[in-house]
N, C-alpha and C positions, 0 to 999 in steps of 0.2 A: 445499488448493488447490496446486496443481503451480506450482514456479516452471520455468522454463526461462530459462536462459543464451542468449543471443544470440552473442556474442561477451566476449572480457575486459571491452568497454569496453559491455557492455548488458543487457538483461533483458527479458524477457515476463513479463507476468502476465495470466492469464486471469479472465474477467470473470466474476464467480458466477453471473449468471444463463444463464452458455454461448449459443449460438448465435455460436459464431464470436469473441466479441467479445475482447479483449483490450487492454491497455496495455503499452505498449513505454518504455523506459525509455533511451537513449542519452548515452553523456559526450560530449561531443566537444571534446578537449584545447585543438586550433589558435581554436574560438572561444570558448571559456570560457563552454559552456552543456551543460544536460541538456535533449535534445529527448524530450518527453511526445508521443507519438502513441496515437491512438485508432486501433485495428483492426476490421476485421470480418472476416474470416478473411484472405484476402491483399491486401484492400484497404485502405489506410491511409484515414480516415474527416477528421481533422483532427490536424492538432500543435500545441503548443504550446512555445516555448523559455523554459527559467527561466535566469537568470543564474546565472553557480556560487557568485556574494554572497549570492544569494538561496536557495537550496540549506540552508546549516543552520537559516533559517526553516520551511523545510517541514519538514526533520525535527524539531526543537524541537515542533511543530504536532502532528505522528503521534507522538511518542513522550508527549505529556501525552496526545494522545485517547485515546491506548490504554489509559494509567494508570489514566484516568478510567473506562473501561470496563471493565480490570479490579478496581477497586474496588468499582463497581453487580453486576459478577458475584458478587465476593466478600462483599458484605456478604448480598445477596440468598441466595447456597450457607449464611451465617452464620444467617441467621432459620429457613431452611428447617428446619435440621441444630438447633438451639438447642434445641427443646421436645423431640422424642426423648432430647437425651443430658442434659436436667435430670431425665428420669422413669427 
């Protein structure tokens, strides 16, 4: 998945199931918020502001989901690979 830069202070990310869709990512310093907007290709769809207090909750949030997902991957790649390399 393609990231693209917006500016220093932004980001896109494109939506996996494509058709246009993407998230935008924005700091914006003077209010002390990350604005989340929802795209469809140049149309902004909705936004939402998080406080930048609330900011290291989200990442705490994605950085365990991820854990947690690569754990299910790893254990699962572990059963897979296990009876091959006992025989």
């Amino acid at each position: 998945m393609a990231l693209e830069r917006t500016t220093r202070t932004g980001m896109v990310l494109p939506d996996v199931r494509g058709d246009g869709r993407s998230l935008r990512a924005t700091w914006h310093q003077e209010q002390q918020v990350v604005v989340l907007s929802l795209w469809r290709n140049n149309v902004c769809i909705s936004t939402f502001r998080l406080s930048a207090d609330e900011v290291p909750d989200l990442i705490t949030f994605l950085h365990h989901a991820l854990d947690e997902a690569y754990d299910v991957a790893r254990e699962r790649v572990e059963r897979l690979e296990g009876p091959a390399q006992a025989g």
